[in-house]
C-alpha beads as a LAMMPS data file, in Angstrom:
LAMMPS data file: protein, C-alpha beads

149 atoms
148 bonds

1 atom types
1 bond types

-500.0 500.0 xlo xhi
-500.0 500.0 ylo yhi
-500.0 500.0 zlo zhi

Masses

1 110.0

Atoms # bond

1 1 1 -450.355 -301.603 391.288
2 1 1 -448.626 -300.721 394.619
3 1 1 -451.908 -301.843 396.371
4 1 1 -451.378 -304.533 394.441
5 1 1 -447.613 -305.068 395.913
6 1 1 -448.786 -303.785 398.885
7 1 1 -451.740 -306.428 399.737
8 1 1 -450.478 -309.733 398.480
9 1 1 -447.139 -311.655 398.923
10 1 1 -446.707 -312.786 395.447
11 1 1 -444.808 -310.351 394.050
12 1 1 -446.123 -307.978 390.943
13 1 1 -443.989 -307.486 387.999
14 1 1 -444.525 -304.027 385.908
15 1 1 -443.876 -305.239 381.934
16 1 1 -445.353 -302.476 379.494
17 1 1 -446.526 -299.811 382.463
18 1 1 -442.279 -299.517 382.699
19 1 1 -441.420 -297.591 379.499
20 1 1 -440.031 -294.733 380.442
21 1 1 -437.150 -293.322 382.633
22 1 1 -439.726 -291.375 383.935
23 1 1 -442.607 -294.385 384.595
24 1 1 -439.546 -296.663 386.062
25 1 1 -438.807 -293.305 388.728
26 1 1 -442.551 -293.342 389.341
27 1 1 -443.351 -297.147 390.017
28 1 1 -439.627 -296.646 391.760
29 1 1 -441.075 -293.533 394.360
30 1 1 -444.004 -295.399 395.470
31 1 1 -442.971 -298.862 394.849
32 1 1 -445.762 -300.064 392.568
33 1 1 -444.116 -303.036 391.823
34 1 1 -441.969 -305.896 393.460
35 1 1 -440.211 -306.139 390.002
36 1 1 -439.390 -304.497 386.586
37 1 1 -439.724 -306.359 383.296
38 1 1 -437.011 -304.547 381.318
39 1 1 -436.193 -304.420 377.375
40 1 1 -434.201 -302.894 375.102
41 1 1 -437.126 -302.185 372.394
42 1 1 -439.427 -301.068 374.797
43 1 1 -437.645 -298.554 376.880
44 1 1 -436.191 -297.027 373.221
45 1 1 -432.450 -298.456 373.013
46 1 1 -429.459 -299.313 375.153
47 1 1 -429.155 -296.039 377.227
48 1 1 -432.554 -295.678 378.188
49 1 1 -432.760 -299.220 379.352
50 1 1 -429.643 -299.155 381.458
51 1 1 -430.998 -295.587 383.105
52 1 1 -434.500 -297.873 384.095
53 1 1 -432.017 -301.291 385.505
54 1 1 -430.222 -298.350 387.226
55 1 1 -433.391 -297.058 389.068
56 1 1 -434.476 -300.424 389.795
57 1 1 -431.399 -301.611 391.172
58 1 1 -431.190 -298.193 393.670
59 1 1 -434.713 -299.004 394.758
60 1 1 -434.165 -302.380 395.389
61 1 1 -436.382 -303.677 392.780
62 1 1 -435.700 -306.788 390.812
63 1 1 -435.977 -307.166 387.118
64 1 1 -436.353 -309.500 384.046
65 1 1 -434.997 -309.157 381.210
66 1 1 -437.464 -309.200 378.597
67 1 1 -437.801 -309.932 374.885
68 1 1 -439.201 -308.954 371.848
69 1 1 -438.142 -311.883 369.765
70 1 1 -435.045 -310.040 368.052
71 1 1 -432.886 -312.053 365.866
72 1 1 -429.345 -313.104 366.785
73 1 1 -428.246 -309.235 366.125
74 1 1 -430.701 -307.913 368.863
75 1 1 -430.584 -310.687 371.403
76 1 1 -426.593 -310.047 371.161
77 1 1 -427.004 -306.577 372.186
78 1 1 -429.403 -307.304 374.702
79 1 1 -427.087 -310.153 376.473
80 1 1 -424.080 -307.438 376.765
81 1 1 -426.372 -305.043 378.299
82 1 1 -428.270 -307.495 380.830
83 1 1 -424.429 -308.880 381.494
84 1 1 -424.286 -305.582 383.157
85 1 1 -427.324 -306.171 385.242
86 1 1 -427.418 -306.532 389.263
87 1 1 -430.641 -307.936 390.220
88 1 1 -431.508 -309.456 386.705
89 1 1 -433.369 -312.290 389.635
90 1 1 -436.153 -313.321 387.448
91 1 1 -433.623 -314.478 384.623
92 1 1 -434.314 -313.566 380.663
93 1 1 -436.080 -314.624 378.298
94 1 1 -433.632 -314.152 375.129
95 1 1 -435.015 -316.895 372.876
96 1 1 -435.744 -315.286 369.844
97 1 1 -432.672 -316.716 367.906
98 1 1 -434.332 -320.026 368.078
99 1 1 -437.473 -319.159 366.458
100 1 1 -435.904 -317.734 363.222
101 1 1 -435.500 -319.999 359.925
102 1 1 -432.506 -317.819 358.879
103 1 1 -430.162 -315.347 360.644
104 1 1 -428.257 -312.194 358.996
105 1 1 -425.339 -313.245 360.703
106 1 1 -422.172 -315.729 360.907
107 1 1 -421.930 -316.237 364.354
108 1 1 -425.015 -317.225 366.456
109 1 1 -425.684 -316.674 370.031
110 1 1 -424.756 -319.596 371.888
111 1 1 -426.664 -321.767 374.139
112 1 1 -425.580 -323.839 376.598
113 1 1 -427.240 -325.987 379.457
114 1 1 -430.137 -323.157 378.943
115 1 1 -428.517 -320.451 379.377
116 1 1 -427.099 -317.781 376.757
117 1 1 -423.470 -317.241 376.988
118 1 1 -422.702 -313.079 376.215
119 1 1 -420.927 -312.969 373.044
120 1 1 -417.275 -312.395 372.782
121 1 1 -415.673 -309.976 370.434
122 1 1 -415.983 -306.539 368.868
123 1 1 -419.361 -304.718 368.804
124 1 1 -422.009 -307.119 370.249
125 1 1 -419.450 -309.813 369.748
126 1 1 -421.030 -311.479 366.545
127 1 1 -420.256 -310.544 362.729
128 1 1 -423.146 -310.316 360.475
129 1 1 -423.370 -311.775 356.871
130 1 1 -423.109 -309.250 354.707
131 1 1 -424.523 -311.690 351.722
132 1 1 -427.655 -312.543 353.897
133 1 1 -427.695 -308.479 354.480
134 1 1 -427.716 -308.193 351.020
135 1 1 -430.107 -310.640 350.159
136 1 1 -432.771 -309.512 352.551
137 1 1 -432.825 -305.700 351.867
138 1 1 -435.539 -304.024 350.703
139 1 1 -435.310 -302.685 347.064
140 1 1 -438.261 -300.602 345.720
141 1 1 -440.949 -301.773 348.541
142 1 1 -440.023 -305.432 347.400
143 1 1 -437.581 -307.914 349.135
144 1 1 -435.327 -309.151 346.646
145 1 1 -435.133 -313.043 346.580
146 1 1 -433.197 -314.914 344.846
147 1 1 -435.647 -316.705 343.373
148 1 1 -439.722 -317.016 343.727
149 1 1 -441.325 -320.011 342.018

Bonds

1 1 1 2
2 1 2 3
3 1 3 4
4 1 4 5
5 1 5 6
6 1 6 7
7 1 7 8
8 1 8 9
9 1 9 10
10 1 10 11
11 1 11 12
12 1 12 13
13 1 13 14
14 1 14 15
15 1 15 16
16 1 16 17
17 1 17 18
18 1 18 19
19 1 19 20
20 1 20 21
21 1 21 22
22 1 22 23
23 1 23 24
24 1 24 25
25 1 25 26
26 1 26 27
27 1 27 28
28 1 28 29
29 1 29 30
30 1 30 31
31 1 31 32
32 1 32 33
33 1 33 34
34 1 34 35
35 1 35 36
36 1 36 37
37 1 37 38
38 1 38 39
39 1 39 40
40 1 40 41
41 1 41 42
42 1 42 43
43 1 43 44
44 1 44 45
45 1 45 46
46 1 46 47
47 1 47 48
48 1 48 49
49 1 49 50
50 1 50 51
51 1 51 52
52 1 52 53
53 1 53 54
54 1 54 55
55 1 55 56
56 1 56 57
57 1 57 58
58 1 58 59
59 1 59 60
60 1 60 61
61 1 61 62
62 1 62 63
63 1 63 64
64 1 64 65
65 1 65 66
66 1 66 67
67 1 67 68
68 1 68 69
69 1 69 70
70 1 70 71
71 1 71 72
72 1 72 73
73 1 73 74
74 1 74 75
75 1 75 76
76 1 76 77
77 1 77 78
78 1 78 79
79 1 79 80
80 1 80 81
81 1 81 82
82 1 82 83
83 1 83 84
84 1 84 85
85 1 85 86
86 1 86 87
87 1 87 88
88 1 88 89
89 1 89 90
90 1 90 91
91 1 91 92
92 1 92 93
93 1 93 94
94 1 94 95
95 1 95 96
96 1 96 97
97 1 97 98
98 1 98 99
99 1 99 100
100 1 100 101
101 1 101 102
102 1 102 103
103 1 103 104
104 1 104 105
105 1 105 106
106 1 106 107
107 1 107 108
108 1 108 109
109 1 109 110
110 1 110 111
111 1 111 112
112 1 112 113
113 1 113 114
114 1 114 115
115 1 115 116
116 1 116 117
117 1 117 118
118 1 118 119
119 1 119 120
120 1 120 121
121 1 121 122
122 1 122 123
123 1 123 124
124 1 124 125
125 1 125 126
126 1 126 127
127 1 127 128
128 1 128 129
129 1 129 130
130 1 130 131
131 1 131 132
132 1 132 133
133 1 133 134
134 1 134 135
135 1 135 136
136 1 136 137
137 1 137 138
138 1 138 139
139 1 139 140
140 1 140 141
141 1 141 142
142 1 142 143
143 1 143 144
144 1 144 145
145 1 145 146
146 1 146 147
147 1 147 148
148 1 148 149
């Protein structure tokens, strides 16, 4: 990849070859890529993926912030981490919300004028629905549904 980034003008984004510290320090070193696709998932939690933004951001190295359509819970968490973001240039892609016939919890992420506004409050600033919780856990290998006709 960095005679990829090297050659052309149109700049190469690393996705799954980032997912690790150690991979980000590596494309980071040699600079294998013009930009880092970053995600909570991928990188294994909050921590991890604020130590890879970190790297990118001390090498210069733009990012994206990537999905992997999580429901309002996870996209919450990821919009208070990428709100801490410098050089989030290629935007995010936190959509998954939107996809979802149901949601475990009361408040939803809000759009507006396509964008996602970072949630306010305690925790990841939404509260989640304990009923819907409830209603979704797995009992015994089976979900429990209200009712299945």
């Amino acid at each position: 990849m960095r005679r990829l980034t090297e050659r052309f003008t149109v700049p190469v984004m690393a996705d799954e070859a980032i997912d690790t510290v150690g991979s980000a320090l590596a494309f980071a070193r040699v600079r294998a890529a013009d930009a880092f696709s970053i995600k909570v998932t991928k990188h294994g939690g909050m921590l991890p993926t604020r130590k890879v933004a970190t790297i990118a951001e001390a090498a210069g190295i733009s990012m994206f912030g990537g999905t992997m359509l999580e429901s309002g819970i996870g996209t919450a968490a990821y919009a208070q981490l990428f709100s801490t973001v410098r050089g989030l240039d290629w935007g995010c892609q936190l959509f998954g919300p939107l996809l979802f016939g149901d949601t475990l919890t009361t408040t939803q992420p809000e759009y507006r004028d396509f964008h996602l506004l970072v949630p306010q409050g305690p925790g990841f600033g939404i509260e989640i629905d304990t009923d819907k919780l409830a209603f979704y856990r797995r009992d015994g290998g089976r979900y429990r549904a209200a009712a299945t006709h």
